[in-house]
Structures are given as structure tokens and as C-alpha cells.
N, C-alpha and C positions, 0 to 999 in steps of 0.2 A: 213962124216961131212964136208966135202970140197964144196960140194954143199951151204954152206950159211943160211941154215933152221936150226933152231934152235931143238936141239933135245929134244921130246917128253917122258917126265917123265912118267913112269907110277905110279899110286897111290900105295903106300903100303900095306901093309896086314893091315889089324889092325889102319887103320889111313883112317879119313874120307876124301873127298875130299876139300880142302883147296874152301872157299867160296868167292866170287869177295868184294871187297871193297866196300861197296856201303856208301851215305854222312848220318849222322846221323838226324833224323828227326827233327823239332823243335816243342817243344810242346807250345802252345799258354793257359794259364790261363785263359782270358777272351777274349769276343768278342767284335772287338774295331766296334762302329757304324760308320759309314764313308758315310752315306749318302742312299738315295734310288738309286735303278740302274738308269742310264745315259740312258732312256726310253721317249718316246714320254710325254708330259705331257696329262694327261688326268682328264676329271673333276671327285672330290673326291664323292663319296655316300654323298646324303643324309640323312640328320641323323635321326637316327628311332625315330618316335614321341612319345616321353616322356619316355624317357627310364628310366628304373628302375635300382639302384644302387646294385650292387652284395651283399654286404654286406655293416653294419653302416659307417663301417670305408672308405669303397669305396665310398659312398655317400657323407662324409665329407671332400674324400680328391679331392672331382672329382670337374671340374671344368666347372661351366655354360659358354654355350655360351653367347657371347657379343653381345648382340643386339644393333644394331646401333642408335645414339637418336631418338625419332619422328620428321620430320621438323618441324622447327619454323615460325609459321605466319610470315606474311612478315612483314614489319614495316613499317607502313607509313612515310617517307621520307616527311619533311618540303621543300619546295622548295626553289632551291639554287636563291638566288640575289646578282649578283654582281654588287658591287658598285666601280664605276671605277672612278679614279678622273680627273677631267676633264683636258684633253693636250690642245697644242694650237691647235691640229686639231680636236677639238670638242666644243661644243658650251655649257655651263653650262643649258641653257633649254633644252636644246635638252638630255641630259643626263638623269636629273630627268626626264622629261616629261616621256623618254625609261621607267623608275624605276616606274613612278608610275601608268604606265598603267599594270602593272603586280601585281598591288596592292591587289585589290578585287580576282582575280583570285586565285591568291596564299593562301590567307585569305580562302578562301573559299575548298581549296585543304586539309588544315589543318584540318579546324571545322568538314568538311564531313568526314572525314577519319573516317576508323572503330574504332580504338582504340581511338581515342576523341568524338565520338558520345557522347551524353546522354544514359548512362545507358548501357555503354559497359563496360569490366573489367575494372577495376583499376580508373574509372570512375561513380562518382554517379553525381546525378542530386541536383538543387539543392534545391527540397523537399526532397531529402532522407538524405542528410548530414548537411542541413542547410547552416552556414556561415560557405565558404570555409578557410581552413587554412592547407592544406595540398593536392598534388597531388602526385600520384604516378604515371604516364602519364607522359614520355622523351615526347611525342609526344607536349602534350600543353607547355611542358617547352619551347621546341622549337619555338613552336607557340609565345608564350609570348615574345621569346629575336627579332626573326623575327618584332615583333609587334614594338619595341625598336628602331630597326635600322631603320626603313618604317615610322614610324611616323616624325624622323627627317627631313625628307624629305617632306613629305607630309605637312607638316606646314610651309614651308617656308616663305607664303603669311601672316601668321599670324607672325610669327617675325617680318618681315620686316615691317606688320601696326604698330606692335604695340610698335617698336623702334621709325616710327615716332608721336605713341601717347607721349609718356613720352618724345619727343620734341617740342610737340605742334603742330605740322605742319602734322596731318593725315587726308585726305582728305574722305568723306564719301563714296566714291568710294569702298575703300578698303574693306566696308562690305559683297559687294555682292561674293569677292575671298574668305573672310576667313568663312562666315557663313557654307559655303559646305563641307570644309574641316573640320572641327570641326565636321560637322554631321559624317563624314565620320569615322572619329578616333574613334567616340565616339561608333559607330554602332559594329567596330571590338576592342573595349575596352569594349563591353558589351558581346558578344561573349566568351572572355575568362576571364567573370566573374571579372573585373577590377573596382571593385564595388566603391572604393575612386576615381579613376578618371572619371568613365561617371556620379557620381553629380560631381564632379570639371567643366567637359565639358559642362553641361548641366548650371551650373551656371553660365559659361564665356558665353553658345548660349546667355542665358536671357543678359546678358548685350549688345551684340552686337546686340540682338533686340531693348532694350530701345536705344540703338544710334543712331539707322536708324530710331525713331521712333522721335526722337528730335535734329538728327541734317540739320545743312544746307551743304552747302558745306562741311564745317571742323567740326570733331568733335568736339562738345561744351566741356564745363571743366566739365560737373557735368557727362556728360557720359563717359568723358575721365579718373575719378576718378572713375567709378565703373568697365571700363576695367582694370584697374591697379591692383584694388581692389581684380576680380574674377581671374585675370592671375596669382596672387603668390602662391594659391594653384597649380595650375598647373606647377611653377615653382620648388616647392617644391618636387611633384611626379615624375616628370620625366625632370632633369635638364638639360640633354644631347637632347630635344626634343621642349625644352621651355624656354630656361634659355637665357636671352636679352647680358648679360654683354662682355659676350666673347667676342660675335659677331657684338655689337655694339664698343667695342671699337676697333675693328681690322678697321671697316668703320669708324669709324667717326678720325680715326687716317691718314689715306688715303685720304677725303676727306678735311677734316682742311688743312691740310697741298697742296694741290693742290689749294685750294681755295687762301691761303696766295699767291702761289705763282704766280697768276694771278694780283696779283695787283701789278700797277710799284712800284718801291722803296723797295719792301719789298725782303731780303733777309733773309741768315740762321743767320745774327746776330742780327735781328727783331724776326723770328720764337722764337731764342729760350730766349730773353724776354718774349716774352709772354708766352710759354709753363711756363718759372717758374714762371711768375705770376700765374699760376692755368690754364690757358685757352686752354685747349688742346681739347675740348668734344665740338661739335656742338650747346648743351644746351647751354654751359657755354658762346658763342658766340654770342647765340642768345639775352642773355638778359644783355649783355654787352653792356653800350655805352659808345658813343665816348671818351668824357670824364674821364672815368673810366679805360678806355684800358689806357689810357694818361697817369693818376696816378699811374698806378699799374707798368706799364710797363718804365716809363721813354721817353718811344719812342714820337715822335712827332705828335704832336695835331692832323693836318691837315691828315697825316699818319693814327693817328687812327680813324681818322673821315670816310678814306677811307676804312680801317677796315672792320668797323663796317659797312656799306651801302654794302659792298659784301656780305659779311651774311646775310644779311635784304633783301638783293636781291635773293639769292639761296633758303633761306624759302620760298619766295613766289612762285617763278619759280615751286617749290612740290605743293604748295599747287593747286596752276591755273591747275596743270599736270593732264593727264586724266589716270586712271590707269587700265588695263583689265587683264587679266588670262597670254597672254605672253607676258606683258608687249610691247605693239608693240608700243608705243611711245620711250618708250628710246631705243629701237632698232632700231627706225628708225634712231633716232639722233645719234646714235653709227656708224651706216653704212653711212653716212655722214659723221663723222668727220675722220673718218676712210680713206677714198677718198680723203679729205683733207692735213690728215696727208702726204697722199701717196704723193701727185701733189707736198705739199710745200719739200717732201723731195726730187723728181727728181729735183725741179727747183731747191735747194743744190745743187746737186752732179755737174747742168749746170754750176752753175756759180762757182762752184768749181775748175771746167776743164777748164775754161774762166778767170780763175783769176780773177772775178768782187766783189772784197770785199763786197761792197754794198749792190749786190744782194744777197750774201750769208749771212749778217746782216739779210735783210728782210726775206730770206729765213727761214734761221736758228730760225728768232722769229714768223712765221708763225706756225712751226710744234712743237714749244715747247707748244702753244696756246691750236694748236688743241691735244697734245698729252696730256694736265695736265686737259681740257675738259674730254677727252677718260676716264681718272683714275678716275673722280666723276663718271661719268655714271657706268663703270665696280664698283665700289664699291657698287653703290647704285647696282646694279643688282646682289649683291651678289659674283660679281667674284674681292673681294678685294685681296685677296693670287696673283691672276695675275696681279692686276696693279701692286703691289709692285714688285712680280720678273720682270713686261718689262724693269723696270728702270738697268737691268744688262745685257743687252744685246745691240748689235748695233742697230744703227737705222735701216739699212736699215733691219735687220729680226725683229725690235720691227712692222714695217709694214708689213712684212709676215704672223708675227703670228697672228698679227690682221686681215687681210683680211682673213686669215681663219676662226679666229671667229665668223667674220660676218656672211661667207658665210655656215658657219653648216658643 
């Protein structure tokens, strides 16, 4: 036993041999799912066609496949128009003109469309329904607000005669812009079934025929009262497309007040006499005389004498004017005074740097001239929102933004 080995027991009689310890097993009750094997993926069987349920209770607890929706027709999409409002580096014709060359096209993208056809779903004609009073068609609703915004636009010609009819001074010219446009409206207000406005439109064409048909130059009063006459329905239907008031007092506020101030003597504590006498509106102007401005206002005879003869002056200047589709008479004269404005403002700035008082008086009353000319012409051409803001900016960029305007 010195040797280190452990000495070897042998087993006893009668006693079995002693068995190694081994760890005790664990038994598991259920089987926990923990996923499919960590296996290549591959694609699953196709499922047997129309398989039959083992029993009631299997059939009621089984669970159909999800079939995916059918696709949905497409939708005819109304065409997007944006209306962008005009900066100083764009020119207000040149804007519309973009707008309504996409007029008919666009019209014409809607009405064709499958789901607005005659006699497509959700669409009857109108022998089958009679008088419409209900669509179920996003598409024509669309169509119709599209129609909304496009006509605003499309009539501008016809605003602007007919602010100068109910001033007296509209010249017969204006019939040959606004007859086309009115066709035009009335063509795609028949289209989407707009049955109160194309006779509204068809009763203002007849009046703008009997005008062309009896006047001379200006409109006469018996054709000027049955434009008035047929316009209120039109005003009534669509007021955001026809409605004068807005738009004529935003203009005739801009141009009153530029006109006042062309004449010598008159200042803002002349202006605003007369405003509180009543006289703020180009009408009210017109049939105001000398005399009368005298009484009402206080201000001096001779003063209103002079008044009144600038008014009596500016009407006629409309009425002699020749008027065409892009108005290229007061564009000419806008890009003119425009050149002007510029020259009497460098010669400022000359005789600013020269110290010559004098010349900076002449100067300074050159480009006030040609600049309170610039604000009637932009008003009457419909861009009154920009004569009013040049008046907040320096001079030398109220010439900037002009010469851009000019130049489109």
C-alpha cells in the first residue's frame, strides 16, 4: 500500500455491486413550441383545392384563406391647376394667359373620363334621370369646383367691361373680348349639366348682342341697362366669378386717389375732405361738379374746378382708348412710363451726389408723375394689390420690380 493506488474492494457475498451516480432525468409535461427548425426557407405547398373539413366542428372552427381585394379601377384624376399669384417677376397676363390655355384641355380630360361618360356607373344621362339633383361621381364634383376656380379667371374681360359699364365710360370694343368668353363658359357650364347658369349665360350673350347691335362707340344707356340687368343673375350664381363690388372698389380706390394726386394743390388734407364728403368711387366723381365738390367739401372753388376737369379728363382718355384681348395699348404706355420712371430716377440719384437741390426738385417731381400714371394703368389692368404694395418699398427697387413687369 506504499505504492500510492488505492486499494481494490472486492464486493461482498450477498451485496450487489454499488452502481455509479448518475444525474436524475427531468421529465417535461408538455411540449413547449419554440419555433420551426433554423432551416433554409422554402416555399410552403400549395393548398389542396377545395379541401373538405374533417368533421362539422373542423369546418366551423377552420379558417378561410384571405384573399386579397380585387384592384380598384383607377380614378380619373381631375387635372391639377395651379394658380400661382403673380410676383414681381411675372407679369399678370402672362400668368392667366399660362392658366387659361389649359382651360379646354383640362375640361375636356374630366367630361371624357370613363367614370363621367354618359351612361357610365354612378352616372345617368339626362333622359334616364331627368333633372339632376344628385351625383354620385367625386369625379364631376371635381370637375364642377375645377369649373369654379377656371371661370374666375376666364372672365376677367368681362369684369373689367362691365365695371366700366355701370361707370358709363365702356367703350364697344369690349364686346368683341367678352362675347368669346361667355361662349366659352357657358359651353363647359353645359357639359356639367349647370342648367341655371348656361340660361343665365345665354341671357347676358343676348344682351351683348343687342349692344353691338345699337351701339356706337360707347355703350348707349338702354343697352347698358340690359347688361346690368342680365349680369345679376350671373352675380347671384357664382359670386366669386362675377361679383363687380370687390374688385371694383380695390380699383377705383387706387385710382381715385392717384388721380387726386396729380393735380397741384391737392394734398391728404384735400383727399380726405372729399372722401368724407362721399366721394371716394370713380362714379361718384364722374357726375360730380365743380360746384358741388365746392359745397360738400369746403375746399376751394378753383381747386374743385380743377377736380372735377381731371375726372372728365381720365373718362374720356377710356373711352377714346382702343382695347384688344392683351390689352397692348396700356402695355405700351406702362412700358413707357416705366423708362421714364427709371431715367427721372437716375437723374435723382445725379443730382443727389452733385448736391443740386434744384435738379433733385425737378427730378423728384418727374418720377412721382410718371410713378402715380404707372398705379392707374396697373390698377385698371387689373394688377391693383401691386400698385398698392410699390408704395412700401424704395425707389430704386419700386423701378426693378417694374422693369420686370414690363419685361414678362
Amino acid at each position: 500500500m506504499g505504492d500510492g493506488k488505492r486499494p481494490v474492494t472486492s464486493p461482498q457475498p450477498g451485496n450487489p455491486p454499488a452502481a455509479p451516480i448518475q444525474p436524475q432525468p427531468i421529465l417535461i409535461s408538455r411540449v413547449l413550441e419554440v419555433g420551426p427548425p433554423l432551416v433554409p426557407r422554402q416555399k410552403p405547398p400549395e393548398p389542396a383545392q377545395n379541401p373538405q373539413p374533417k368533421s362539422a366542428a373542423a369546418g366551423l372552427n377552420a379558417i378561410p384563406p384571405i384573399e386579397p381585394p380585387p384592384p380598384r379601377a383607377a380614378r380619373p384624376q381631375a387635372p391639377v391647376v395651379t394658380v400661382t399669384e403673380t410676383t414681381s417677376n411675372e407679369s399678370l397676363w402672362d400668368s392667366v394667359e399660362a392658366l387659361l390655355d389649359d382651360v379646354d384641355a383640362g375640361f375636356g380630360a374630366i367630361i371624357d373620363a370613363p367614370g363621367n361618360a354618359p351612361g357610365a356607373a354612378g352616372v345617368t344621362t339626362r333622359e334616364e334621370e331627368g333633372p339632376r339633383t344628385r351625383r354620385d361621381s367625386g369625379g364631376l364634383s371635381s370637375a364642377r369646383e375645377l369649373f369654379l376656380q377656371l371661370a374666375t379667371a376666364h372672365l376677367r374681360h368681362v369684369r373689367d367691361f362691365m365695371i366700366d359699364v355701370k361707370s358709363g365710360q365702356a367703350t364697344s370694343e369690349w364686346l368683341q373680348l367678352c362675347d368669346p368668353a361667355i361662349q366659352s363658359v357657358k359651353q363647359m357650364a353645359d357639359q356639367l349639366e349647370l342648367q341655371d347658369l348656361v340660361a343665365s349665360l345665354g341671357a347676358y350673350s343676348d344682351a351683348l348682342k343687342f349692344a353691338g347691335e345699337n351701339a356706337g362707340m360707347t355703350i348707349d344707356p338702354e343697352s347698358a341697362s340690359r347688361l346690368l340687368a342680365a349680369y345679376d343673375p350671373l352675380v347671384a350664381l357664382i359670386p366669386s366669378a362675377f361679383s363687380l363690388d370687390a374688385v371694383k372698389s380695390r380699383r377705383d380706390g387706387v385710382i381715385v386717389h392717384a388721380l387726386l394726386l396729380q393735380i397741384p394743390a391737392v394734398r391728404k388734407v384735400t383727399i380726405d375732405k372729399l372722401f368724407a364728403a362721399g366721394l371716394t368711387t370713380l362714379d361718384a366723381f364722374y357726375v360730380a361738379r365743380a360746384e358741388e365738390i365746392a359745397v360738400a367739401t369746403g375746399i376751394d372753388a378753383d381747386l374743385a374746378k380743377k377736380i372735377a376737369e381731371r375726372f372728365a379728363a381720365y373718362k374720356k382718355e377710356n373711352q377714346s382708348q382702343s382695347v384688344d384681348e392683351e390689352r397692348s395699348v396700356e402695355r405700351k404706355r406702362l412700358a413707357v412710363l416705366v423708362d421714364e420712371l427709371g431715367k427721372a430716377h437716375e437723374a435723382f440719384e445725379r443730382a443727389e451726389k452733385d448736391d443740386d437741390n434744384k435738379k433733385k426738385r425737378d427730378a423728384r417731381k418727374a418720377r412721382e408723375n410718371a410713378l402715380l400714371e404707372i398705379k392707374v394703368l396697373l390698377a385698371r389692368l387689373g394688377e391693383e394689390e401691386r400698385a398698392t404694395a410699390i408704395d412700401k418699398v424704395p425707389f430704386s427697387q419700386k423701378v426693378a420690380e417694374l422693369r420686370k413687369l414690363v419685361a414678362g
